[in-house]
KOLPA-214785 format. One record per residue: x, y, z of N, C-alpha, C in turn; residue in one letter; residue number from 1. Coordinates in Angstrom, 2 decimals, always signed. Example, Ala and Ser with C-alpha at 12.3 -4.5 7.8 and 13.67 -1.06 7.14 Angstrom:
// KOLPA-214785
KEZA; +13.19; -5.69; +7.80; +12.30; -4.50; +7.80; +13.20; -3.30; +7.80; A; 1
KEZA; +12.85; -2.25; +7.08; +13.67; -1.06; +7.14; +12.90; +0.03; +7.87; S; 2
END
This chain:
// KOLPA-214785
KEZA; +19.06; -44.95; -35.21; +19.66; -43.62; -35.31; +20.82; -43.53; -34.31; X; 1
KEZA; +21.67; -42.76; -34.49; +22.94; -42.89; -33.88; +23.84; -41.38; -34.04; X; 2
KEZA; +24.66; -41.33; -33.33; +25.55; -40.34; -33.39; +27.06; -40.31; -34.39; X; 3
KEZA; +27.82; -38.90; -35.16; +28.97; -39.23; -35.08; +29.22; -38.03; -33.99; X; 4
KEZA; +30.89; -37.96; -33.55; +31.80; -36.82; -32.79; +32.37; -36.46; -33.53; X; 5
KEZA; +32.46; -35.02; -33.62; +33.11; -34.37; -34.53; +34.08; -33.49; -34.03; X; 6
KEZA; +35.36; -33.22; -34.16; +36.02; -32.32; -33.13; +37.04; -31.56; -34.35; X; 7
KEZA; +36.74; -30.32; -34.08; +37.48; -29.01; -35.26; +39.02; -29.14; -34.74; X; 8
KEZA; +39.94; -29.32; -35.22; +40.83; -29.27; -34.26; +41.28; -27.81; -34.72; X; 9
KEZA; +41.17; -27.11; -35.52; +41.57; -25.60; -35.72; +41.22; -25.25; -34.81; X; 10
KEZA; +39.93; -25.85; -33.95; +39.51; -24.18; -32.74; +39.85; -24.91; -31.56; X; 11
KEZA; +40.22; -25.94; -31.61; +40.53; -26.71; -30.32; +41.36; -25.85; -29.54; X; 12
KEZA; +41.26; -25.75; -27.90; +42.97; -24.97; -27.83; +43.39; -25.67; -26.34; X; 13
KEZA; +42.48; -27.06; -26.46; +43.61; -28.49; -25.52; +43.11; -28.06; -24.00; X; 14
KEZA; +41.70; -27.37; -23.63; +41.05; -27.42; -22.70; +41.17; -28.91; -21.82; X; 15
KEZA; +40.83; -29.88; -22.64; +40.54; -31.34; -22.04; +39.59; -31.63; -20.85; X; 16
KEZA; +38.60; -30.52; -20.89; +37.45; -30.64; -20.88; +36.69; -31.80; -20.84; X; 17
KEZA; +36.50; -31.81; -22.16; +35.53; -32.95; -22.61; +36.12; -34.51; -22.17; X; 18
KEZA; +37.43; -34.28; -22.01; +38.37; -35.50; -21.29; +37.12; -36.21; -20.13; X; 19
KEZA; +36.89; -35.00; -19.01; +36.22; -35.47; -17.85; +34.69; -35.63; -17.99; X; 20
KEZA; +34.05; -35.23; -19.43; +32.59; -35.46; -19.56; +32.39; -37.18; -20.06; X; 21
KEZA; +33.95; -37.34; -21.11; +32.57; -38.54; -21.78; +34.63; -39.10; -22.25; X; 22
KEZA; +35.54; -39.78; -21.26; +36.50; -40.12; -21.15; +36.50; -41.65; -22.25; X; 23
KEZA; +35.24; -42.42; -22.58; +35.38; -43.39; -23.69; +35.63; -42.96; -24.59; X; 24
KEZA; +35.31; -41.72; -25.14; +35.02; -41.38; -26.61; +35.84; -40.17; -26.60; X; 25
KEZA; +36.35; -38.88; -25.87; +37.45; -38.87; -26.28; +38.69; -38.45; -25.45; X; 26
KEZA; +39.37; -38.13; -26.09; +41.00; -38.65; -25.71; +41.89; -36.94; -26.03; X; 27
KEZA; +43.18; -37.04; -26.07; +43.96; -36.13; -25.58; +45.09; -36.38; -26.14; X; 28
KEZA; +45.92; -35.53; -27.31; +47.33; -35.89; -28.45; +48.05; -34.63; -27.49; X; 29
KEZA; +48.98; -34.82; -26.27; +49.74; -33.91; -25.95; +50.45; -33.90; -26.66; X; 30
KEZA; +50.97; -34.34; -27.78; +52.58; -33.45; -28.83; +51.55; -32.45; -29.32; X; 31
KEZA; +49.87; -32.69; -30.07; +49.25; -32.07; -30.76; +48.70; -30.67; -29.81; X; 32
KEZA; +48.51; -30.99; -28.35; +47.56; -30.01; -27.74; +46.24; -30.16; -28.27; X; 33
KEZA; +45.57; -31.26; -29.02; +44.10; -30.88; -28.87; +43.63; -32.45; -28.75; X; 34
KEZA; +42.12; -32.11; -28.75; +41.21; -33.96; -28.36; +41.62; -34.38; -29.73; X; 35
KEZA; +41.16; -35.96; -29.61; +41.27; -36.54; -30.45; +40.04; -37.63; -29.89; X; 36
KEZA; +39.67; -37.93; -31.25; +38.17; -38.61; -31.16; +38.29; -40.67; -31.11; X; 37
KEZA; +38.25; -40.91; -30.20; +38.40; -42.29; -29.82; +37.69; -43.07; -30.40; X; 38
KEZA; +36.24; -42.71; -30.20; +35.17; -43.40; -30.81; +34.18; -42.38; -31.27; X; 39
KEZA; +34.31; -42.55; -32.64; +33.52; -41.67; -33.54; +31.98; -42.01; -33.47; X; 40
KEZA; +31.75; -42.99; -33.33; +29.95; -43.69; -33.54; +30.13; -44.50; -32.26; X; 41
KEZA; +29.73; -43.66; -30.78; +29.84; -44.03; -29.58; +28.19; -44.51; -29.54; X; 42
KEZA; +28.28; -45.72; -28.35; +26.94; -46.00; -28.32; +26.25; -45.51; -27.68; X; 43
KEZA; +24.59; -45.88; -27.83; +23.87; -44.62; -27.20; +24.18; -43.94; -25.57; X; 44
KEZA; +24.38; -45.22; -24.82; +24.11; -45.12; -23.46; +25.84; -43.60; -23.01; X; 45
KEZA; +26.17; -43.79; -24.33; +27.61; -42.51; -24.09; +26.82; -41.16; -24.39; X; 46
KEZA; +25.85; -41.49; -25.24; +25.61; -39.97; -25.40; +25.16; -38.73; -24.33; X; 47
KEZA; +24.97; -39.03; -23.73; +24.67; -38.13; -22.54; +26.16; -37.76; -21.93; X; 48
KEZA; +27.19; -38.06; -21.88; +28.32; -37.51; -21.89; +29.02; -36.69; -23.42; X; 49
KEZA; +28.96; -37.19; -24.28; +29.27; -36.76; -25.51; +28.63; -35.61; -25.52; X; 50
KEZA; +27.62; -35.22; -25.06; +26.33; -34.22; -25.10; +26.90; -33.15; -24.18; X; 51
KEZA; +27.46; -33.22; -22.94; +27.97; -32.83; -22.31; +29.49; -32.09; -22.52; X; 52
KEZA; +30.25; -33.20; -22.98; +31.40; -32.49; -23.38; +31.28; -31.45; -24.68; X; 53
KEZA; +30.16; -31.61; -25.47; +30.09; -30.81; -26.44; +29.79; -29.05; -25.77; X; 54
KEZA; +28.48; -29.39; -25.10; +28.17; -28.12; -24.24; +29.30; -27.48; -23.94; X; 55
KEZA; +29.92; -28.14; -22.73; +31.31; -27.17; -22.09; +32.51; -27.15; -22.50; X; 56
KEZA; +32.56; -27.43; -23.52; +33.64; -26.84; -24.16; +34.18; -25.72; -24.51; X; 57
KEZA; +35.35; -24.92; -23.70; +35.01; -23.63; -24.09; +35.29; -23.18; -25.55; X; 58
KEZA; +35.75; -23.82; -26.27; +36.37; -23.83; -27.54; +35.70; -23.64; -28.90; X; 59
KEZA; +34.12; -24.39; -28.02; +33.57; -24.80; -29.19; +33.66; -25.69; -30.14; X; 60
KEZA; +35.17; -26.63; -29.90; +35.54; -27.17; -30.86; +34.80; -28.79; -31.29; X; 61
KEZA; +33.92; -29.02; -30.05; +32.92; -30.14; -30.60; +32.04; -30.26; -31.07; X; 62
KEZA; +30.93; -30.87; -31.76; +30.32; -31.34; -32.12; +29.42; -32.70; -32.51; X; 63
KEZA; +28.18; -32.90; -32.81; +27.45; -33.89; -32.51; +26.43; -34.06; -34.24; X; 64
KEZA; +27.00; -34.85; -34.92; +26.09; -35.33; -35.90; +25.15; -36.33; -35.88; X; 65
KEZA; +23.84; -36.43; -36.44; +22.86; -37.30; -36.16; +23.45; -38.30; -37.31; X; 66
KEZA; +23.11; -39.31; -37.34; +23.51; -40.32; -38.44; +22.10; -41.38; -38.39; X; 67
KEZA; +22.02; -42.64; -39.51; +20.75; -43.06; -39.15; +21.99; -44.73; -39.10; X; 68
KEZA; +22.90; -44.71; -38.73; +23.22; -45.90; -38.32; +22.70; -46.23; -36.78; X; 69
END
């Protein structure tokens, strides 16, 4: 079982936040102003950051899908 990252970029509004929770997986499009997802199916030992950046986000704009890869 495994994770994907999912990031809305409609509600994004370029916090970069999640930059300092879980910096493997994701990343930062300054022309765009919002995250951008580095590694979509991060391995487990990331998820506890991924988990994290999802929480404080003030945006809301992340998310965390279960997958059975």
């Amino acid at each position: 079982m495994g994770i994907r990252v999912v990031a809305d970029l409609d509600l994004c509004q370029g916090h970069q936040l999640c930059q300092g929770e879980a910096p493997e997986v994701l990343g930062f499009d300054a022309g765009a102003d919002v995250v951008t997802v580095l590694e979509e199916h991060p391995a487990d030992a990331l998820r506890p950051g991924v988990e994290d950046a999802v929480r404080y986000c003030p945006a809301l704009a992340l998310s965390i899908e279960e997958t059975d890869e």
